[in-house]
OpenMM code with the backbone's topology and positions (N, CA, C; nanometers):
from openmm import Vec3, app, unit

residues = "UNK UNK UNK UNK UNK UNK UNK UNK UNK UNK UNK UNK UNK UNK UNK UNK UNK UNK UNK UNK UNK UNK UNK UNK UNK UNK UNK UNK UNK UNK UNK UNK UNK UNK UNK UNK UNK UNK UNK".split()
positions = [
    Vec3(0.0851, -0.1176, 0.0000),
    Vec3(0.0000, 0.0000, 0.0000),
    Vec3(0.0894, 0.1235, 0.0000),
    Vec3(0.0371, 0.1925, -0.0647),
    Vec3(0.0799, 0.3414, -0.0913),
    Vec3(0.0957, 0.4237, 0.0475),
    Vec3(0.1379, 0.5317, 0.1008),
    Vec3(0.1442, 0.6189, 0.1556),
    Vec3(0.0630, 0.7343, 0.1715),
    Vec3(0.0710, 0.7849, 0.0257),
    Vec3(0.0107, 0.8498, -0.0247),
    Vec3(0.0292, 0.8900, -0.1564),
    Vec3(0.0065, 1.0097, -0.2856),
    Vec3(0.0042, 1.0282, -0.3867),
    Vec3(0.1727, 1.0484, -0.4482),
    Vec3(0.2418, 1.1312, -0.3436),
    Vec3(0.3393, 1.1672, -0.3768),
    Vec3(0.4292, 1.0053, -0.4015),
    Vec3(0.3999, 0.9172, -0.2485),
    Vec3(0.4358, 0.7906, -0.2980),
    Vec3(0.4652, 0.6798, -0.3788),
    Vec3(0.3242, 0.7185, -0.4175),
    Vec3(0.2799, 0.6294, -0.5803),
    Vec3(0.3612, 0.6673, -0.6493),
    Vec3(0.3669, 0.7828, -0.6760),
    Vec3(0.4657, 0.8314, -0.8268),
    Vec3(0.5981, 0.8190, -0.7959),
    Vec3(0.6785, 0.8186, -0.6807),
    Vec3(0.8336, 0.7879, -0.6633),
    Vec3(0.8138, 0.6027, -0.6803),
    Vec3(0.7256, 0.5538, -0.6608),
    Vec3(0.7513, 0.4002, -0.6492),
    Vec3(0.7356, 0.3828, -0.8685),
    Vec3(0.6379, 0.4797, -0.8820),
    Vec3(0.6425, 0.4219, -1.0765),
    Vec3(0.7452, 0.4875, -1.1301),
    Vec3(0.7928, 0.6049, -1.0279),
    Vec3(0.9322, 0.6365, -1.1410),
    Vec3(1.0425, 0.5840, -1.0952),
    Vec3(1.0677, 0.4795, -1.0221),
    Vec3(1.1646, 0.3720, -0.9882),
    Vec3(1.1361, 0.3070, -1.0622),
    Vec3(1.0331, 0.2541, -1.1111),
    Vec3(1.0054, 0.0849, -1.1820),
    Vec3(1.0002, 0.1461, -1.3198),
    Vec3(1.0313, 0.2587, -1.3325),
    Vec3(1.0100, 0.3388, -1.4929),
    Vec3(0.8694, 0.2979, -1.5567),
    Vec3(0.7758, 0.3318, -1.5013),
    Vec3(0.6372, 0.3069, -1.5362),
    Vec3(0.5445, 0.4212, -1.5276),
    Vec3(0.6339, 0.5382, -1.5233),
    Vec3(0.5817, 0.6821, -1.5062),
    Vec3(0.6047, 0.7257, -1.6144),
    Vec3(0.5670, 0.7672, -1.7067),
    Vec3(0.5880, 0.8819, -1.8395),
    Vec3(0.5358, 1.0007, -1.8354),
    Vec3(0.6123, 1.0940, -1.8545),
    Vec3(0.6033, 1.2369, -1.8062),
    Vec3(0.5843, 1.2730, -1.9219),
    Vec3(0.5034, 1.3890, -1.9581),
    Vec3(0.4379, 1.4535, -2.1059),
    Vec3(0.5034, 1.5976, -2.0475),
    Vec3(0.6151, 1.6875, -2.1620),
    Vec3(0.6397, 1.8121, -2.1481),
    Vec3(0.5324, 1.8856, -2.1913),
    Vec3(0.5500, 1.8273, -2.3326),
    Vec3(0.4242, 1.9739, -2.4210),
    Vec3(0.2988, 1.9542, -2.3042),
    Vec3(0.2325, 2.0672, -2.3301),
    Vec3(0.1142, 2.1157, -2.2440),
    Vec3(-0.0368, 2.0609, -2.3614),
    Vec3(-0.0935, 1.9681, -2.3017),
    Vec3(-0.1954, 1.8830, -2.3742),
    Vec3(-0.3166, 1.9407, -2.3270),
    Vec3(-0.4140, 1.9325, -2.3650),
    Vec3(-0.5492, 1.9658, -2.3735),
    Vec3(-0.6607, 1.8493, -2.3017),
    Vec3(-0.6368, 1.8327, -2.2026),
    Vec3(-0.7292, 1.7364, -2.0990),
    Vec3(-0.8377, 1.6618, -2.2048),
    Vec3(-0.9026, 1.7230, -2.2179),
    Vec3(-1.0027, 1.7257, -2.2768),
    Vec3(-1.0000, 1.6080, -2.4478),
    Vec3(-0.8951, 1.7228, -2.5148),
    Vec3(-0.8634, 1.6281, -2.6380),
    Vec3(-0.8331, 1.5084, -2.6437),
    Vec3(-0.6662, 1.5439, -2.5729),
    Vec3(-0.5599, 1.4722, -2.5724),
    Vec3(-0.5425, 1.3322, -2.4644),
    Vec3(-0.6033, 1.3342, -2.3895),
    Vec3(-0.5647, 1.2064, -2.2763),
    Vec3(-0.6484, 1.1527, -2.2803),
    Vec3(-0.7956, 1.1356, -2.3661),
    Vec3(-0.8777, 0.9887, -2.4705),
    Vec3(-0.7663, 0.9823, -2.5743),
    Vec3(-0.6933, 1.0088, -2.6484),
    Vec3(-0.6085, 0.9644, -2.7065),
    Vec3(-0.4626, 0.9321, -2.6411),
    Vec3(-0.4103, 0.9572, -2.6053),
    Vec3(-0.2907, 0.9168, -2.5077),
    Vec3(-0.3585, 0.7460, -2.4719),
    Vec3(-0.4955, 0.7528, -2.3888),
    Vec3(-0.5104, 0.6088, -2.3751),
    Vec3(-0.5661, 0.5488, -2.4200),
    Vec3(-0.5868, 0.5690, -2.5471),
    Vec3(-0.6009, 0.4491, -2.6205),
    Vec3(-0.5060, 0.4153, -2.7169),
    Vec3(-0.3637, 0.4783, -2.7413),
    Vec3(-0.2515, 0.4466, -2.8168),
    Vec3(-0.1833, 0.3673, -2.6847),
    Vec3(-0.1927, 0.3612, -2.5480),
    Vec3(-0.0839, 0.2588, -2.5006),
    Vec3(-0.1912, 0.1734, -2.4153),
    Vec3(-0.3085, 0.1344, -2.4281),
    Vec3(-0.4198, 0.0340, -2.4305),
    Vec3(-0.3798, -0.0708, -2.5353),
] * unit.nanometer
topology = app.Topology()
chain = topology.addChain("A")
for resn in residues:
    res = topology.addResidue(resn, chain)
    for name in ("N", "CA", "C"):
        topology.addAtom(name, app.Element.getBySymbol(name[0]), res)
């Protein structure tokens, strides 16, 4: 079990299972597409 939020994300960016997006995406548009290209 987690800790908390900050937790979670130091434990997936150890196991490299975190992918960080620079460009600035559009909630809305972009992250129904983000998941369904790594679905």
């Amino acid at each position: 079990m987690y800790r908390d939020t900050q937790h979670w994300i130091e434990t997936l960016e150890k196991a490299n299972e975190l992918v960080r997006i620079k460009t600035p995406v559009s909630p809305s548009l972009e992250i129904t597409e983000i998941t369904d290209r790594v679905s």
